[in-house]
Biopython code that builds the backbone (N, CA, C, O; Angstrom):
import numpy as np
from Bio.PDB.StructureBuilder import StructureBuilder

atoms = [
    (1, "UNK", "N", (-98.697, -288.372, 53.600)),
    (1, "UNK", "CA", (-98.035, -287.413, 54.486)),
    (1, "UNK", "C", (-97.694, -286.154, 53.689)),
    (1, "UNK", "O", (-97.485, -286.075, 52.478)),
    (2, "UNK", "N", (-97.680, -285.145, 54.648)),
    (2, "UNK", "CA", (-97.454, -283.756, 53.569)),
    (2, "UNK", "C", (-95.906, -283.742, 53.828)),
    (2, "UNK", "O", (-95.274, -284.004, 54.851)),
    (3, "UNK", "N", (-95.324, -283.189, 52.057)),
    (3, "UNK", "CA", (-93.646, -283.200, 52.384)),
    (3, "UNK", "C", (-93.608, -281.628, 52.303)),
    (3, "UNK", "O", (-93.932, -280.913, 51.355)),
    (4, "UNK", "N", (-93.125, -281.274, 53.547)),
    (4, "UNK", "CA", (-92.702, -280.204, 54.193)),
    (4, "UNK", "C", (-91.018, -279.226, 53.458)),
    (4, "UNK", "O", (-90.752, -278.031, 53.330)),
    (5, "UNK", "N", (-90.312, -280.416, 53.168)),
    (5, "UNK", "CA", (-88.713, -279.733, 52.780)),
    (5, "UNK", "C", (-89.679, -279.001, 51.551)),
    (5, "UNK", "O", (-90.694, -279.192, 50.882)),
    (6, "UNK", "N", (-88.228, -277.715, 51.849)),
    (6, "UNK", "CA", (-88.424, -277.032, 50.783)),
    (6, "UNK", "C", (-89.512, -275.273, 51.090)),
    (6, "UNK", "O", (-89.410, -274.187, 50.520)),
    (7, "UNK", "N", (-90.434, -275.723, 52.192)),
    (7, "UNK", "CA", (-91.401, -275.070, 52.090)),
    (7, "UNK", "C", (-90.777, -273.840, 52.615)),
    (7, "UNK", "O", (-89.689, -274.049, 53.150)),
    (8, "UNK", "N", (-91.194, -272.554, 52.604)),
    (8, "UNK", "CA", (-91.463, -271.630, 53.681)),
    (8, "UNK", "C", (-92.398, -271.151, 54.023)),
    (8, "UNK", "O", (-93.440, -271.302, 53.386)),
    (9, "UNK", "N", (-92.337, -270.423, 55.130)),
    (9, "UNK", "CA", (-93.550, -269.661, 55.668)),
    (9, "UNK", "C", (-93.333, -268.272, 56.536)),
    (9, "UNK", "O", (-92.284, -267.692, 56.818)),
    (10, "UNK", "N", (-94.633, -267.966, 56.841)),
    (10, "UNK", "CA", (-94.721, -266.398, 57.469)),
    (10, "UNK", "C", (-95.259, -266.623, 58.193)),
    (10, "UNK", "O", (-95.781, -267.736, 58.141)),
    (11, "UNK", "N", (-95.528, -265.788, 59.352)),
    (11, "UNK", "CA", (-96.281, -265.115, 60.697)),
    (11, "UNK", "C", (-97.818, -264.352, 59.787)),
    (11, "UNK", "O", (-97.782, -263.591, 58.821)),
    (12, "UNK", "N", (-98.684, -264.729, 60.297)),
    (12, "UNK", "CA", (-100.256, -263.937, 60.145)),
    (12, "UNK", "C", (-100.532, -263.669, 60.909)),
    (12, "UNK", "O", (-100.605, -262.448, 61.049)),
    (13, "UNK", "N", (-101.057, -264.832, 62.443)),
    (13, "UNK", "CA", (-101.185, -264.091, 63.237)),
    (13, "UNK", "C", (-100.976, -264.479, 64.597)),
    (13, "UNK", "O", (-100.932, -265.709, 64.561)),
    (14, "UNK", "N", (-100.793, -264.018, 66.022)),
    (14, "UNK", "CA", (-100.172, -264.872, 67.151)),
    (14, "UNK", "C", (-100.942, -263.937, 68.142)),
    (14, "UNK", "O", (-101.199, -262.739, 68.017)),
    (15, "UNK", "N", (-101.260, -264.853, 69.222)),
    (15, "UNK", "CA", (-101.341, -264.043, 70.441)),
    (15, "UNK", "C", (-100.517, -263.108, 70.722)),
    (15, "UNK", "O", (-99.386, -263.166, 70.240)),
    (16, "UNK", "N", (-100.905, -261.991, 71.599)),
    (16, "UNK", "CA", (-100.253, -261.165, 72.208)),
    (16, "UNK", "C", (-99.034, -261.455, 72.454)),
    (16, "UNK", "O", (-98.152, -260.848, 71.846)),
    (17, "UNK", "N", (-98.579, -262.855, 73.788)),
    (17, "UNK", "CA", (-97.971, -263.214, 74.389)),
    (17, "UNK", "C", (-96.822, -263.879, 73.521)),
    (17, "UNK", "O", (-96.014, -264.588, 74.121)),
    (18, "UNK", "N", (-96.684, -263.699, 72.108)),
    (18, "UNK", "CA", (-96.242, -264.698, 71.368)),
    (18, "UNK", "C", (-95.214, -263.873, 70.477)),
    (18, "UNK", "O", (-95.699, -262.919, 69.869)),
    (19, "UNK", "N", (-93.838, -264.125, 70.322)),
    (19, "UNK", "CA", (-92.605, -263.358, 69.503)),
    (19, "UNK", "C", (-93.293, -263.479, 67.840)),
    (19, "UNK", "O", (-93.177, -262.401, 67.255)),
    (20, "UNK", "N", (-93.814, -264.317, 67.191)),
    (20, "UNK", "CA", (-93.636, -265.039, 65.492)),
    (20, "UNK", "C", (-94.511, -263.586, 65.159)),
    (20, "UNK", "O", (-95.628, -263.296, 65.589)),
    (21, "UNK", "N", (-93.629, -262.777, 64.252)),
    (21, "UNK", "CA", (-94.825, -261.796, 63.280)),
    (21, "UNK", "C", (-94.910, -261.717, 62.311)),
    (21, "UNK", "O", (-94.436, -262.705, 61.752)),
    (22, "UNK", "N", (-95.423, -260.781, 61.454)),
    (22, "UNK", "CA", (-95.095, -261.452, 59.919)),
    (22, "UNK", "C", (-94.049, -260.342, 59.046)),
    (22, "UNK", "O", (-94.273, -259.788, 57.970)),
    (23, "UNK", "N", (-92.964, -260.259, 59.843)),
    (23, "UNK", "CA", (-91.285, -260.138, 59.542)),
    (23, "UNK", "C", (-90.886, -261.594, 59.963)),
    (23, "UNK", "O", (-89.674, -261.758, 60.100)),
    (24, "UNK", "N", (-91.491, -262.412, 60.135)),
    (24, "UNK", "CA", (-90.703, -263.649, 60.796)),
    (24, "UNK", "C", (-91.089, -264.654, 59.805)),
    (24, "UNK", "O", (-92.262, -264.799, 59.465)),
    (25, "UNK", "N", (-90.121, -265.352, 59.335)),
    (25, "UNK", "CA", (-89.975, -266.123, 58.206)),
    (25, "UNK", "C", (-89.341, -267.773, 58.708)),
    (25, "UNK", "O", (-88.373, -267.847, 59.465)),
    (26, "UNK", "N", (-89.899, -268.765, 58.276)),
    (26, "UNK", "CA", (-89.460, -269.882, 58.965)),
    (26, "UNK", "C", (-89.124, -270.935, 57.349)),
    (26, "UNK", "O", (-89.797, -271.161, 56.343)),
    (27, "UNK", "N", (-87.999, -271.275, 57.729)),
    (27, "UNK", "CA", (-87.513, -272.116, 55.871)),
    (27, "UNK", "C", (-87.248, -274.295, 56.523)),
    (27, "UNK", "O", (-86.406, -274.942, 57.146)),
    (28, "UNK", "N", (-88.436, -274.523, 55.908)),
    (28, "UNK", "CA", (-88.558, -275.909, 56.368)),
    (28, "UNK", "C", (-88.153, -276.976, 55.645)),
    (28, "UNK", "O", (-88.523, -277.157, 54.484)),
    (29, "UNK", "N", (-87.218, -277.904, 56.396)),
    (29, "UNK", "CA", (-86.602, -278.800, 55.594)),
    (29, "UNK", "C", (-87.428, -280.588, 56.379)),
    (29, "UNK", "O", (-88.086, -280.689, 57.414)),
    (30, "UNK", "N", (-87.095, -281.530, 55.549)),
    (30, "UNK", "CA", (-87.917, -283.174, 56.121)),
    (30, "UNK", "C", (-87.626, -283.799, 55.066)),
    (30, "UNK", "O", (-87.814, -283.722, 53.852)),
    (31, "UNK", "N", (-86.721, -284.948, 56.411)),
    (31, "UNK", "CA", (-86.579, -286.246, 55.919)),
    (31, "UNK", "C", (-87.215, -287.443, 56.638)),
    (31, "UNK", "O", (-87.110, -287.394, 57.864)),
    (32, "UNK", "N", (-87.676, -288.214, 56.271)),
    (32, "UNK", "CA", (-88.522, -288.786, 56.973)),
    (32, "UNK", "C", (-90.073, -288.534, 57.234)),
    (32, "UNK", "O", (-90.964, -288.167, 56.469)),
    (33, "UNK", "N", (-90.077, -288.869, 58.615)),
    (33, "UNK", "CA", (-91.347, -287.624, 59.953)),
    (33, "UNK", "C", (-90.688, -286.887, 60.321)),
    (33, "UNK", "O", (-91.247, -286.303, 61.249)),
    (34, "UNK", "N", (-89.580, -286.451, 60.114)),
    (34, "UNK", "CA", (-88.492, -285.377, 61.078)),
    (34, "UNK", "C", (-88.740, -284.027, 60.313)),
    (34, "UNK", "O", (-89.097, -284.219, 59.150)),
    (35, "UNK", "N", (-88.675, -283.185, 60.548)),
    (35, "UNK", "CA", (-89.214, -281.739, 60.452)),
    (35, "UNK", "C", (-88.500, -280.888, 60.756)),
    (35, "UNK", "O", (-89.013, -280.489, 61.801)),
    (36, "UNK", "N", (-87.437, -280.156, 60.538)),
    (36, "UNK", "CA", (-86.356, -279.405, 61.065)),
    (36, "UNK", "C", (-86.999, -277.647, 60.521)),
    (36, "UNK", "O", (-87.850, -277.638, 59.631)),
    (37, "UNK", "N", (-86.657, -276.667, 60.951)),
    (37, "UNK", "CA", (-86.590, -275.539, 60.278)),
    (37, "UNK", "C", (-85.793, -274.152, 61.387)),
    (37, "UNK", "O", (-85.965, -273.891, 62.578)),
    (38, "UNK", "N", (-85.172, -273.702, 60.641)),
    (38, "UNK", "CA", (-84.773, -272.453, 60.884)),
    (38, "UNK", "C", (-85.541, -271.069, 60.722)),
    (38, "UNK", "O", (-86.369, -271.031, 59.813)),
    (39, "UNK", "N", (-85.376, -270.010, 61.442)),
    (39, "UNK", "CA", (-86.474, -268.962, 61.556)),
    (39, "UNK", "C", (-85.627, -267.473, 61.756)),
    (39, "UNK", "O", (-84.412, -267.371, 61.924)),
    (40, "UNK", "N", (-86.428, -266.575, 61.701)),
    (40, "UNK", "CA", (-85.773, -265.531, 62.030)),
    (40, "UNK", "C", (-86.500, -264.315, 61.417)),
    (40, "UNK", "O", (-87.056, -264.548, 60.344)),
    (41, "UNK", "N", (-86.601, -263.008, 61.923)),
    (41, "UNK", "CA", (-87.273, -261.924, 61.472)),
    (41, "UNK", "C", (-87.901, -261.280, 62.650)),
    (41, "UNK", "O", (-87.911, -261.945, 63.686)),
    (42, "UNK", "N", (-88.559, -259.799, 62.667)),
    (42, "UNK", "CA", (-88.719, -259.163, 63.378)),
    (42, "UNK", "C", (-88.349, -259.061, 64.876)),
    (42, "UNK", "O", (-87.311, -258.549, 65.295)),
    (43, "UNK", "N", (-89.184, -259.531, 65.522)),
    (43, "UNK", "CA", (-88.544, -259.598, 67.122)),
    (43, "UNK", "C", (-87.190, -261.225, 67.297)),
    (43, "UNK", "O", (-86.969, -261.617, 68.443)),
    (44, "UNK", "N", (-86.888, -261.528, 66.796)),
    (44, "UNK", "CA", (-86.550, -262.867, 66.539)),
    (44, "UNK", "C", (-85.483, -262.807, 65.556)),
    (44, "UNK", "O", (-85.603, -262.483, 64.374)),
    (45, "UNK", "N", (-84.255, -263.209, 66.267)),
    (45, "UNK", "CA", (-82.562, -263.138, 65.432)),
    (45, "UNK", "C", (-82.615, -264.386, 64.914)),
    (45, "UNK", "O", (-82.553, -264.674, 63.719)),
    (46, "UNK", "N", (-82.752, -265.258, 65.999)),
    (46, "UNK", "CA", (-82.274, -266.728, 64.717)),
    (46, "UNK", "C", (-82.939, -267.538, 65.965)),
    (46, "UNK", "O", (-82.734, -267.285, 67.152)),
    (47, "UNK", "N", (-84.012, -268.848, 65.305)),
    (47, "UNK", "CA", (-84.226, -270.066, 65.938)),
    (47, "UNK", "C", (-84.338, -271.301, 65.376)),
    (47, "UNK", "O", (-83.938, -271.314, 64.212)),
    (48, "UNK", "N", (-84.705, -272.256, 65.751)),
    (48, "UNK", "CA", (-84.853, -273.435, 64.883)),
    (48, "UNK", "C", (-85.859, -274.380, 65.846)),
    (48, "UNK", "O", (-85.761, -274.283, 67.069)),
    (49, "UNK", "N", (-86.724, -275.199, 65.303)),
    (49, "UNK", "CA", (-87.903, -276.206, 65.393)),
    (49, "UNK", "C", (-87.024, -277.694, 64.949)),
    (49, "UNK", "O", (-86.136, -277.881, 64.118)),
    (50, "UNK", "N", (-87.731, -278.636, 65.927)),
    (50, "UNK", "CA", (-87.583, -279.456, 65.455)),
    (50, "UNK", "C", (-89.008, -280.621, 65.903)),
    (50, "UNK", "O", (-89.443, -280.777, 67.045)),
    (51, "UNK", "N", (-89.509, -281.309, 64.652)),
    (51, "UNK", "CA", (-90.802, -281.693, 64.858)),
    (51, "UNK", "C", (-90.925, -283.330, 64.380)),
    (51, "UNK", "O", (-90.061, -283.591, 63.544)),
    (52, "UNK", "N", (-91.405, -283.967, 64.566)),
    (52, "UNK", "CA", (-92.121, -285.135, 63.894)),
    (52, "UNK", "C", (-92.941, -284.990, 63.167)),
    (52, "UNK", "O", (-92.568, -283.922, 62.683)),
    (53, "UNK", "N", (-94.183, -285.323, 62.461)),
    (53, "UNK", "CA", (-94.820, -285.068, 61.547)),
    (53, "UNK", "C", (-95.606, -286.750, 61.338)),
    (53, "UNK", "O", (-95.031, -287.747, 60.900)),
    (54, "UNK", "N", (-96.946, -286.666, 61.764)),
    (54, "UNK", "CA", (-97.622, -287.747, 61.733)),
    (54, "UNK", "C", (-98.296, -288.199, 60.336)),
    (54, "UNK", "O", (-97.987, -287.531, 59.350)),
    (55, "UNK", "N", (-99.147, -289.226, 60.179)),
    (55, "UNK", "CA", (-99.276, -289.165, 58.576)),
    (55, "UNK", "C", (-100.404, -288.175, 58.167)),
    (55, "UNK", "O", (-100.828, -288.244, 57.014)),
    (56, "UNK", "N", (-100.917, -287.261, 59.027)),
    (56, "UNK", "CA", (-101.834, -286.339, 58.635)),
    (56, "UNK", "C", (-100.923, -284.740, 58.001)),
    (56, "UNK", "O", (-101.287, -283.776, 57.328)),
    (57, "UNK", "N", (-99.735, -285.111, 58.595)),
    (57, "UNK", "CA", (-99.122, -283.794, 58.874)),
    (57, "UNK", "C", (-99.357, -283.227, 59.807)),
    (57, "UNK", "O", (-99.108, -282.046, 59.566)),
    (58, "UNK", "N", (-99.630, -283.314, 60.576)),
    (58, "UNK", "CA", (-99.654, -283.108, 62.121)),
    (58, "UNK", "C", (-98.427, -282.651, 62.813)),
    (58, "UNK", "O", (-97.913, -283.726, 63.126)),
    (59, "UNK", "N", (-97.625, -281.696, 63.253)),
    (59, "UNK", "CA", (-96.584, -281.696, 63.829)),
    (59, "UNK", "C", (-96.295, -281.649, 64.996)),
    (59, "UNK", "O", (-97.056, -280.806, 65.471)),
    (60, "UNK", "N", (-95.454, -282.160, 66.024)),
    (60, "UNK", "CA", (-95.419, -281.972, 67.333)),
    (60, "UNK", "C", (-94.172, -281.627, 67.290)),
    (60, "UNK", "O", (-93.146, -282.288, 67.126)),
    (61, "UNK", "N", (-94.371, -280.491, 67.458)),
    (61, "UNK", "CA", (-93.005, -279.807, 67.623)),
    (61, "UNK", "C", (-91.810, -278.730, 69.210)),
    (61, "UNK", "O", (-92.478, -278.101, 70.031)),
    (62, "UNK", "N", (-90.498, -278.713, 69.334)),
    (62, "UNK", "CA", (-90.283, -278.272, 70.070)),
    (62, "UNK", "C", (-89.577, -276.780, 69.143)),
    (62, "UNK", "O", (-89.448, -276.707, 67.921)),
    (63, "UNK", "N", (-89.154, -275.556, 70.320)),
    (63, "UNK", "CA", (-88.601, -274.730, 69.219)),
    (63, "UNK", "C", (-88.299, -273.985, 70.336)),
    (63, "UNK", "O", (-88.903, -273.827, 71.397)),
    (64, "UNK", "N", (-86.426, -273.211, 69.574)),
    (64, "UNK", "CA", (-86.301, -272.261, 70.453)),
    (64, "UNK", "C", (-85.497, -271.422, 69.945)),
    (64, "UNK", "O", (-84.936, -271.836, 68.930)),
    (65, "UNK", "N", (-85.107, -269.916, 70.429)),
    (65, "UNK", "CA", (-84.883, -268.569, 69.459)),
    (65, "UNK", "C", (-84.442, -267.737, 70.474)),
    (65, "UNK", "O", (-84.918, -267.624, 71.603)),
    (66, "UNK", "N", (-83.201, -266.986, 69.830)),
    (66, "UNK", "CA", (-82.938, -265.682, 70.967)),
    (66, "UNK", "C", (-84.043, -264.444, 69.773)),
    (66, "UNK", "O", (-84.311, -264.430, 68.572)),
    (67, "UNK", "N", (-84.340, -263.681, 70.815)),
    (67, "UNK", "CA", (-84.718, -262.562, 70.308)),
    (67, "UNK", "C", (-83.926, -261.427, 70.224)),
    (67, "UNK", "O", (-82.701, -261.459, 70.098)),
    (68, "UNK", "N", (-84.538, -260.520, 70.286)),
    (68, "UNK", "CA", (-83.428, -258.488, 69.758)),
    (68, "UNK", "C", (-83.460, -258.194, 71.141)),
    (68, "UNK", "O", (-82.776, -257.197, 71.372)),
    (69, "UNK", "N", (-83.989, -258.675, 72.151)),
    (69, "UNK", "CA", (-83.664, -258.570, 74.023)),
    (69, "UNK", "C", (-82.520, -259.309, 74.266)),
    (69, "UNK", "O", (-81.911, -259.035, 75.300)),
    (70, "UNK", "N", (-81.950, -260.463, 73.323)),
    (70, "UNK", "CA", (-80.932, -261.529, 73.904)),
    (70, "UNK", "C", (-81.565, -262.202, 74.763)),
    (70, "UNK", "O", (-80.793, -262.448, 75.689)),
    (71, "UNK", "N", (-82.426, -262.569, 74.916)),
    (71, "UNK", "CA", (-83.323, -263.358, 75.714)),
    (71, "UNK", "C", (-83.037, -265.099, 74.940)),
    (71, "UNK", "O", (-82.647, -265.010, 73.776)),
    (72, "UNK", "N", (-83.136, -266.031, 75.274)),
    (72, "UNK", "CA", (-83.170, -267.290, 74.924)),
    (72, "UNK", "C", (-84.372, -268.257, 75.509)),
    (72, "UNK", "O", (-84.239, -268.838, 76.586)),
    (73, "UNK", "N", (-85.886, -268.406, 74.474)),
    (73, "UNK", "CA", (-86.735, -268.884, 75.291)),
    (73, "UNK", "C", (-86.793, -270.134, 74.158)),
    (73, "UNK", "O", (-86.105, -270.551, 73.227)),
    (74, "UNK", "N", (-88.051, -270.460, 74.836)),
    (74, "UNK", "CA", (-87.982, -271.965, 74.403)),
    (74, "UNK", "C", (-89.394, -272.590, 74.478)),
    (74, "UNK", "O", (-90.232, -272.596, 75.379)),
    (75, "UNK", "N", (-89.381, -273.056, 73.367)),
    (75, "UNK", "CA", (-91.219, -273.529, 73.529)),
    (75, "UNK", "C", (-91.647, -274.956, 72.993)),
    (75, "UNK", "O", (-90.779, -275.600, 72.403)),
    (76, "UNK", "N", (-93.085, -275.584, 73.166)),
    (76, "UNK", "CA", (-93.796, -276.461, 72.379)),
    (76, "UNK", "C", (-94.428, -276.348, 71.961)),
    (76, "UNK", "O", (-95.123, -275.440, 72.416)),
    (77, "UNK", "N", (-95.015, -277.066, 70.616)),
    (77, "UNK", "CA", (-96.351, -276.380, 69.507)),
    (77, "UNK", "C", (-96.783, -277.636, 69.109)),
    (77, "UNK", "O", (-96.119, -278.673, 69.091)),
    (78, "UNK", "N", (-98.029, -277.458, 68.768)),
    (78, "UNK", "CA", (-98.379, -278.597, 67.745)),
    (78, "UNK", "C", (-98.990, -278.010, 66.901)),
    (78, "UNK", "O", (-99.510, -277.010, 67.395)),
    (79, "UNK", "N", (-99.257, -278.151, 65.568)),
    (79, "UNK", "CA", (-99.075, -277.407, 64.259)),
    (79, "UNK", "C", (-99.858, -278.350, 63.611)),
    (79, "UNK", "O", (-99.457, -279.511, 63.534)),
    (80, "UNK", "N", (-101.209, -277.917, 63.005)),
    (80, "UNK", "CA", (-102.228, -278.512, 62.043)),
    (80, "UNK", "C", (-102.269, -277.510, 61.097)),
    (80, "UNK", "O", (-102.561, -276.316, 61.148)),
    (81, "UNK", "N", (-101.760, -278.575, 59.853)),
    (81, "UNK", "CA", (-101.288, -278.162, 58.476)),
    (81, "UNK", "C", (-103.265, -278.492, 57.802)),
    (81, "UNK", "O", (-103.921, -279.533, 57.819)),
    (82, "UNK", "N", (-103.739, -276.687, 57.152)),
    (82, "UNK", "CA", (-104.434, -276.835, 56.656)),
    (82, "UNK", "C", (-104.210, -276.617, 54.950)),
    (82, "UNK", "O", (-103.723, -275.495, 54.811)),
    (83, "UNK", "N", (-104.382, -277.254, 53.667)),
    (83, "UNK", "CA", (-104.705, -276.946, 52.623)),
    (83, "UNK", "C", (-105.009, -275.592, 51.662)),
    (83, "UNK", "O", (-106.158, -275.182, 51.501)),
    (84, "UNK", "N", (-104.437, -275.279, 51.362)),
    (84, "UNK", "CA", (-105.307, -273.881, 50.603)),
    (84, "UNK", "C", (-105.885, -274.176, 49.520)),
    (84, "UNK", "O", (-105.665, -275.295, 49.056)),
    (85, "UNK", "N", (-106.777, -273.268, 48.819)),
    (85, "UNK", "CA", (-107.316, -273.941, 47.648)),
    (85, "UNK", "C", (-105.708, -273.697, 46.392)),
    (85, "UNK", "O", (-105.293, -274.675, 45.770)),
    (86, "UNK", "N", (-105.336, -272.926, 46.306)),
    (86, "UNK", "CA", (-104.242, -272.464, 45.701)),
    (86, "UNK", "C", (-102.635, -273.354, 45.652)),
    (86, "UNK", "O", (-101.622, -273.057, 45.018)),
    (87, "UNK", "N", (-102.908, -274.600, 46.643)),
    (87, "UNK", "CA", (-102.128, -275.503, 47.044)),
    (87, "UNK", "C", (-100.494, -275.313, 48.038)),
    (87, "UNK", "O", (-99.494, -275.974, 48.318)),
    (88, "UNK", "N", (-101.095, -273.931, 48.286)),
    (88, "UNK", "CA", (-100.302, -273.542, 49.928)),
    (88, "UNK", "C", (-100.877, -274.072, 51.180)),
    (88, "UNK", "O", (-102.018, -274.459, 51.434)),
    (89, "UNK", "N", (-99.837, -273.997, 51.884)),
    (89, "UNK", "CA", (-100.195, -274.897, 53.183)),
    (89, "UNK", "C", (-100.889, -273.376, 54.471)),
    (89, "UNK", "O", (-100.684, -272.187, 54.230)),
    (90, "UNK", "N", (-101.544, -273.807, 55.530)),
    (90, "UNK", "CA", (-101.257, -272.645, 56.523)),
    (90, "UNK", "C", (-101.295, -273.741, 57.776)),
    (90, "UNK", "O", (-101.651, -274.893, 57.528)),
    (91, "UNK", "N", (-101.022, -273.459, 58.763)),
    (91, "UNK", "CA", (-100.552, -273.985, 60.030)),
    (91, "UNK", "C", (-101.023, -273.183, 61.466)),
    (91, "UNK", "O", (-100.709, -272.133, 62.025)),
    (92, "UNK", "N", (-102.108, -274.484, 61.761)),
    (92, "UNK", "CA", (-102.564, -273.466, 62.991)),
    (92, "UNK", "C", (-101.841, -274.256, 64.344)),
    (92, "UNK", "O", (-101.841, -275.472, 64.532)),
    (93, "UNK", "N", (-101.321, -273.367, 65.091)),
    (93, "UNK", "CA", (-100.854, -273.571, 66.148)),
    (93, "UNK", "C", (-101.170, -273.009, 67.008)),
    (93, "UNK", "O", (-101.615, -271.885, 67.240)),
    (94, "UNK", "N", (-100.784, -274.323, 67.808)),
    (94, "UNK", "CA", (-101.242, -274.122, 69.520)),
    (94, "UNK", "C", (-99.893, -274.286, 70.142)),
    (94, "UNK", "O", (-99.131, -275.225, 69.910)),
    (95, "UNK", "N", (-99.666, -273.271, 70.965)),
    (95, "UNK", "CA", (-98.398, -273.561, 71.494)),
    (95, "UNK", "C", (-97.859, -272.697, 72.698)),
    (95, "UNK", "O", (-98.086, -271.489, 72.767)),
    (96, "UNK", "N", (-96.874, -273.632, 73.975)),
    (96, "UNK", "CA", (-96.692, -273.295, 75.183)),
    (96, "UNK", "C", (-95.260, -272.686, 75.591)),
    (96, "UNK", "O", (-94.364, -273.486, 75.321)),
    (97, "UNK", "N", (-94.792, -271.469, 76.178)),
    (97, "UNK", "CA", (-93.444, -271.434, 76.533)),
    (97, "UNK", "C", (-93.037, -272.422, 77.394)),
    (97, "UNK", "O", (-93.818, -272.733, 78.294)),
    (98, "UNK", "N", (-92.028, -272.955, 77.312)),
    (98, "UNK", "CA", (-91.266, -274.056, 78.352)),
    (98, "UNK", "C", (-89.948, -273.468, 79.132)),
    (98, "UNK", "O", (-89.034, -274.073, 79.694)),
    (99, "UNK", "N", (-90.196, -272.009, 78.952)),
    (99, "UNK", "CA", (-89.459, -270.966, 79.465)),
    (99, "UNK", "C", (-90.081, -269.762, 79.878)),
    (99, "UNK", "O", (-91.243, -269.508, 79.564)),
    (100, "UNK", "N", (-89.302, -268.923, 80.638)),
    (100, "UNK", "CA", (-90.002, -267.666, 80.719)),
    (100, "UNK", "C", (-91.285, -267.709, 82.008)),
    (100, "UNK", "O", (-91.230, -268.057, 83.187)),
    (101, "UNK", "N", (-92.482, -267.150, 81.098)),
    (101, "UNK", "CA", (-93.946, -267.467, 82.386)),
    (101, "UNK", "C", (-94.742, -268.446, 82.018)),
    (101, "UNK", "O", (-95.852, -268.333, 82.538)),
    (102, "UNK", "N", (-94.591, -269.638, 81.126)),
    (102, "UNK", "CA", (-94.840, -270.812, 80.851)),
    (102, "UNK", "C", (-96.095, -270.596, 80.359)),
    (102, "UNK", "O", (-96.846, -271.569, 80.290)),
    (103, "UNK", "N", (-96.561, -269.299, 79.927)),
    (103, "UNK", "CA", (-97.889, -269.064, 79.250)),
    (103, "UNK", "C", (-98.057, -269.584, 77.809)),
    (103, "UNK", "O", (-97.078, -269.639, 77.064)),
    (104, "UNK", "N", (-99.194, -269.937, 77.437)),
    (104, "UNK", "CA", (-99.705, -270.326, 75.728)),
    (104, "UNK", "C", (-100.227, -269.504, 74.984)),
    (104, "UNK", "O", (-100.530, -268.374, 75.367)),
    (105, "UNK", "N", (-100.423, -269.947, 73.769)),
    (105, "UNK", "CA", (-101.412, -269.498, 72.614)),
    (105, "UNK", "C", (-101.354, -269.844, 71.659)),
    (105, "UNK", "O", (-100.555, -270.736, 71.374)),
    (106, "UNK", "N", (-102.167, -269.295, 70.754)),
    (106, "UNK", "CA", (-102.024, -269.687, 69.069)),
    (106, "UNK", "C", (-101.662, -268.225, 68.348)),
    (106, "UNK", "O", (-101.784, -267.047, 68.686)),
    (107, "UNK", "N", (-100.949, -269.209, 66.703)),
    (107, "UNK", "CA", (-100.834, -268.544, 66.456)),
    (107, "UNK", "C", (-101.217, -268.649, 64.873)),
    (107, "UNK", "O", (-102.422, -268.862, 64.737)),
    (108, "UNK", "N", (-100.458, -268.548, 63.564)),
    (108, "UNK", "CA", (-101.197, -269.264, 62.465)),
    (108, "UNK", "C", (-99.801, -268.482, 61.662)),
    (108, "UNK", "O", (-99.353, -267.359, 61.894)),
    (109, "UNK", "N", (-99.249, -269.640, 60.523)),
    (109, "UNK", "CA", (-98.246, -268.734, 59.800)),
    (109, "UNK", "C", (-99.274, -270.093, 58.306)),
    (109, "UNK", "O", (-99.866, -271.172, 58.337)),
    (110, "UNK", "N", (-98.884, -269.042, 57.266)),
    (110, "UNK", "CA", (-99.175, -269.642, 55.826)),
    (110, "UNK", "C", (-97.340, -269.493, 55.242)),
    (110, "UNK", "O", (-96.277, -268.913, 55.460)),
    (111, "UNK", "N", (-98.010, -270.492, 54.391)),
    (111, "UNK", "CA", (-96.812, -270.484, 53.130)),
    (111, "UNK", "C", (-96.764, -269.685, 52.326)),
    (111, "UNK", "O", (-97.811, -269.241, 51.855)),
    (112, "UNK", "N", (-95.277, -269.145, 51.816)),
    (112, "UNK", "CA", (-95.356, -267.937, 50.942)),
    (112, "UNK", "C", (-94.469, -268.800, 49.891)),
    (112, "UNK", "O", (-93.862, -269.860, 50.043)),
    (113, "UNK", "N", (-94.636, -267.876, 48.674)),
    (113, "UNK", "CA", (-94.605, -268.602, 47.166)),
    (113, "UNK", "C", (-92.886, -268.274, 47.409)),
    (113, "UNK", "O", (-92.358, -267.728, 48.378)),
    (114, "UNK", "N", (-92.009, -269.025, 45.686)),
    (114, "UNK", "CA", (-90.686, -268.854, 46.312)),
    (114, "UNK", "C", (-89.854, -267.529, 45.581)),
    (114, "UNK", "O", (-88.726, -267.220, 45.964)),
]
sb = StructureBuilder()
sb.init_structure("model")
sb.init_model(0)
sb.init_chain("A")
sb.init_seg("    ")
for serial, (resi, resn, name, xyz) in enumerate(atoms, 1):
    if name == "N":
        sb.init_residue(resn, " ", resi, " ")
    sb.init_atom(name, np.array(xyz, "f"), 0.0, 1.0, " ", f" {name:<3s}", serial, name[0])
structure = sb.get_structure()
């Protein structure tokens, strides 16, 4: 299983429809399969994820964030943790609002060094 605490990451790249940019910084903590992280940056004041984590690293995650509108939305993702050669992680996601106009997309954040 990949151990996640500790890590962070950035925004690269997201659909249109999608707040995460790369002012948006997400700091990931795991105990267990449990997957917690806090977020925050550009369009985006403060949110937090909370995920399982299968033995691939696989995450199924829920997550939710006010933005710089005061808006409070709320979403689901599932998150495939790819390898770098450099031994950073990147994370492609697929993921749905469970708020708002209930639209999807992907998006992709990598790990940044500390």
């Amino acid at each position: 299983m990949i151990d996640y605490n500790g890590r962070r990451f950035r925004g690269v790249s997201n659909t249109e429809n999608g707040e995460v940019s790369g002012d948006t910084e997400f700091q990931y903590r795991q105990s267990g399969n449990i997957v917690t992280a806090i977020y925050s940056g550009g369009p985006i004041l403060i949110g937090h994820l909370l995920a399982t984590a299968d033995e691939s690293g696989v995450l199924d995650m829920r997550y939710h964030h006010v933005n710089t509108a005061g808006e409070l939305l709320t979403g689901e993702c599932r998150s495939v943790p790819e390898l770098l050669p450099d031994g950073r992680l990147r994370l492609h996601e697929s993921w749905r609002w469970t708020s708002g106009d209930g639209s999807s997309g992907t998006s992709v954040v990598e790990e940044v060094g500390s």
